[in-house]
C-alpha positions as CSV (number, residue, x, y, z in Angstrom):
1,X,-34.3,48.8,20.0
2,X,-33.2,45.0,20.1
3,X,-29.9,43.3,20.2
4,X,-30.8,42.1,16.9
5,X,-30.9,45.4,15.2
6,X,-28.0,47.3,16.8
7,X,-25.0,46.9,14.5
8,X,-21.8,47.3,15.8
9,X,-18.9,48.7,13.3
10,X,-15.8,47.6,13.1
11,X,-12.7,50.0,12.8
12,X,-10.7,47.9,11.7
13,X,-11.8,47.1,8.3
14,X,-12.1,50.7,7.6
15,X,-8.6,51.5,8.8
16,X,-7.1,48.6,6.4
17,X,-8.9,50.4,3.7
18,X,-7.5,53.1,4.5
19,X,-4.2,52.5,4.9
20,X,-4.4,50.5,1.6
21,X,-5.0,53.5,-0.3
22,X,-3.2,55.3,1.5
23,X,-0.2,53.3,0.9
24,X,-0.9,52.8,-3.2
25,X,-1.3,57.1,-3.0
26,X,2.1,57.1,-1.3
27,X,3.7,54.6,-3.9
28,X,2.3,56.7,-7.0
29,X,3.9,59.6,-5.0
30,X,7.4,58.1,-4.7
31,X,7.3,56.9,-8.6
32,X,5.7,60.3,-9.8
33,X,9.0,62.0,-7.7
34,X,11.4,59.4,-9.0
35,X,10.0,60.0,-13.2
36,X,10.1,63.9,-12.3
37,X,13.9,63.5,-11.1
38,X,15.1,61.3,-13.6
39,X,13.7,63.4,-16.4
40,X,15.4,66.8,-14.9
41,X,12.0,68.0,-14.1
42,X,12.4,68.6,-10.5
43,X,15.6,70.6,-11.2
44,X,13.5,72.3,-13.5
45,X,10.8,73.1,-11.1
46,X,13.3,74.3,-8.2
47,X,14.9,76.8,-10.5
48,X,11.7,78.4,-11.3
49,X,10.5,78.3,-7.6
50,X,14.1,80.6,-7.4
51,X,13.5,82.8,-10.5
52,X,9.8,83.8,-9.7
53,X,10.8,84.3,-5.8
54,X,13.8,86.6,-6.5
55,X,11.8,88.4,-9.1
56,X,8.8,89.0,-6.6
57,X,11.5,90.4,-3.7
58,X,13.1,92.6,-6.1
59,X,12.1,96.4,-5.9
60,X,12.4,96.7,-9.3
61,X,10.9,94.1,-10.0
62,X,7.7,93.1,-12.3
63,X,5.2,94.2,-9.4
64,X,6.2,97.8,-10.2
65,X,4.5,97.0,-14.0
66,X,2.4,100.3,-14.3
67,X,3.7,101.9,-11.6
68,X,2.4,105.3,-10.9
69,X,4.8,107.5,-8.6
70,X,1.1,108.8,-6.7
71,X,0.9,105.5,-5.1
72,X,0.9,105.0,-1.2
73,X,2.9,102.2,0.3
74,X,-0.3,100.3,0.8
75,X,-0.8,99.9,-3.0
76,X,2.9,99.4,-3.4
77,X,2.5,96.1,-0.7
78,X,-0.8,94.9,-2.2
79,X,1.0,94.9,-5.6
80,X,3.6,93.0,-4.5
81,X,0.8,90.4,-2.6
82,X,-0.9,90.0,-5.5
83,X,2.4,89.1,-8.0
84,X,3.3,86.6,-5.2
85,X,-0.1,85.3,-5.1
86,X,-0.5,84.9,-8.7
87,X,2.5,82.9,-8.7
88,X,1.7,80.7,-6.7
89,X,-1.5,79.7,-8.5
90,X,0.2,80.2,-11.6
91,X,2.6,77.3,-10.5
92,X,-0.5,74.9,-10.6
93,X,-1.7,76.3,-13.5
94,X,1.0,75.9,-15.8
95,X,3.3,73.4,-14.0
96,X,2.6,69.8,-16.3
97,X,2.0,68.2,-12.5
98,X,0.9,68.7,-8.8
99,X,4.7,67.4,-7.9
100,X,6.3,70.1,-9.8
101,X,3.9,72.6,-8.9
102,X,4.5,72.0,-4.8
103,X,8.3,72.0,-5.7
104,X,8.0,75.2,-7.6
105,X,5.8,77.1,-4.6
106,X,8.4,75.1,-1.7
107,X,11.3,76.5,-3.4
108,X,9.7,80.0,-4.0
109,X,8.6,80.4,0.0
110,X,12.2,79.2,0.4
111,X,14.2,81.5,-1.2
112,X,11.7,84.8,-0.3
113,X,11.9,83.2,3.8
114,X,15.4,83.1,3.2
115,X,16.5,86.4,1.2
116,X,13.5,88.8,2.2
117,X,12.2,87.9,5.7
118,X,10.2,90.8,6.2
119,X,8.5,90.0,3.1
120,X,7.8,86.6,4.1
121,X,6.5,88.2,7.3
122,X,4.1,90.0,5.7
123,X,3.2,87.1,4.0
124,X,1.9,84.9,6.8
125,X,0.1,88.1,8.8
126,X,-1.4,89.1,5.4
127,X,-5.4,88.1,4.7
128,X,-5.1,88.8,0.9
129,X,-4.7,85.5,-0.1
130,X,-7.4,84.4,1.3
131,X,-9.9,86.8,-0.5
132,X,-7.9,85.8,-4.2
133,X,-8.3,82.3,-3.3
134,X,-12.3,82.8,-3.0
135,X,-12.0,84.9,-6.1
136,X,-10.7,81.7,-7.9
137,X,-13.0,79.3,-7.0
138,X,-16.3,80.6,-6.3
139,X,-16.5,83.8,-8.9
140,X,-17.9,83.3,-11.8
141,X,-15.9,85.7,-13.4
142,X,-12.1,85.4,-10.9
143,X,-10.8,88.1,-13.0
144,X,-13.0,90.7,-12.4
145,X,-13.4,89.4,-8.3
146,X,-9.4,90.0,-8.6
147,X,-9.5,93.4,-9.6
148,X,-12.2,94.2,-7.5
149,X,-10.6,92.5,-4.3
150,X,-7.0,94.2,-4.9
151,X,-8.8,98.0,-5.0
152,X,-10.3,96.9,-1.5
153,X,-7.2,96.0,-0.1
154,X,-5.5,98.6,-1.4
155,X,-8.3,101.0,0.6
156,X,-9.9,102.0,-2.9
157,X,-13.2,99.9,-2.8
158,X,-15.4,100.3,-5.8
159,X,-12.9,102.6,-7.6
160,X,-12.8,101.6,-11.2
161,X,-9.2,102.4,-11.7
162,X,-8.3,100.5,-8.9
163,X,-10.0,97.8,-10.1
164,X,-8.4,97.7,-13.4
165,X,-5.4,97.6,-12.2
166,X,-6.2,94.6,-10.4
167,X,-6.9,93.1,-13.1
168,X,-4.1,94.0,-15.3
169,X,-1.9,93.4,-12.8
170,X,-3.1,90.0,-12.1
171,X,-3.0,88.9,-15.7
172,X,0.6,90.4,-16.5
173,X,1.8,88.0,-13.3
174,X,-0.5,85.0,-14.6
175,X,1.7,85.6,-18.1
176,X,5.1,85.9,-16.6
177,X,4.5,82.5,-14.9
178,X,3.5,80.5,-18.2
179,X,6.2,82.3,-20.1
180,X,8.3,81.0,-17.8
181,X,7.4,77.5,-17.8
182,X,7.4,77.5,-21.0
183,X,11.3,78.6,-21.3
184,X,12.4,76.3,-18.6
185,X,11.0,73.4,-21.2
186,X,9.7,70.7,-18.8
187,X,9.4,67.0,-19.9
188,X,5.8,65.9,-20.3
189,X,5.8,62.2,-19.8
């Protein structure tokens, strides 16, 4: 190989590339937050973080939809996963923006860190979310992957039941969450 043909690159034009984006990204991040304030969205968007967390802590709460008195405490968790799981996506789903969607889910960890620690715990040694989140993006059918992947957790792999309850359980969260957007009326700009 010659001196001729060997090309040296320089970092530096890359890195002022990429700080420029960087820095218009960061600018339509600071107006997006600013709009979302101004308009009450953000207030908006806390206070459903806080509804859907102390409704997922509660032991009473919507994760007991369908309850059957049979059921161990493993089902009883994985119910409980899979309603705090749900809403989380659902906050993306159905929020109008990615801003009010991560202030939604940082508001909901909040509150359940705060008033259920040992839920939270759970929550960061617990695998489940994992398996849902490959459910949603590479099933052809998430639904169905759901169901199937909450009667494995809940040690009932392949059982039909199970599986349906997965699912039902899944959509009855995914409901709550867009119901409850839709009450708290958010400002679409």
């Amino acid at each position: 190989m010659s001196d001729e043909t060997i090309k040296i690159f320089d970092r530096s034009e890359q890195e002022e590339v990429s700080f420029e984006q960087e820095l218009k990204e960061t600018e339509s991040l600071i107006a997006q937050m600013y709009l979302q304030k101004e308009n009450g969205n953000l207030d908006k968007a806390r206070s459903l973080g806080k509804i859907m967390a102390e409704e997922s802590i509660r032991n009473d709460g919507e994760f007991v939809f369908g309850y059957d008195t049979k059921e161990n405490d493993t089902v009883v968790l994985q119910r409980r996963l899979l309603l705090i799981y749900t809403v989380r996506f659902g906050f993306y789903k159905f929020c109008p923006n990615q801003v009010l969607a991560e202030t939604a889910r940082n508001q909901f960890l909040t509150v359940i860190e705060q008033q259920a620690p040992h839920i939270y715990q759970v929550l960061q040694q617990n695998a489940a979310f994992s398996y849902y989140n490959l459910c949603i993006r590479s099933s052809a059918n998430a639904v169905e992957c759901i169901g199937a992947t909450f009667a494995e957790l809940c040690g009932h792999t392949g059982e039909p039941d199970y599986q349906e309850l997965g699912k039902a359980l899944y959509l009855h969260f995914l409901d709550l969450v867009s119901k409850k957007v839709d009450e708290l009326q958010f400002q679409v700009d």
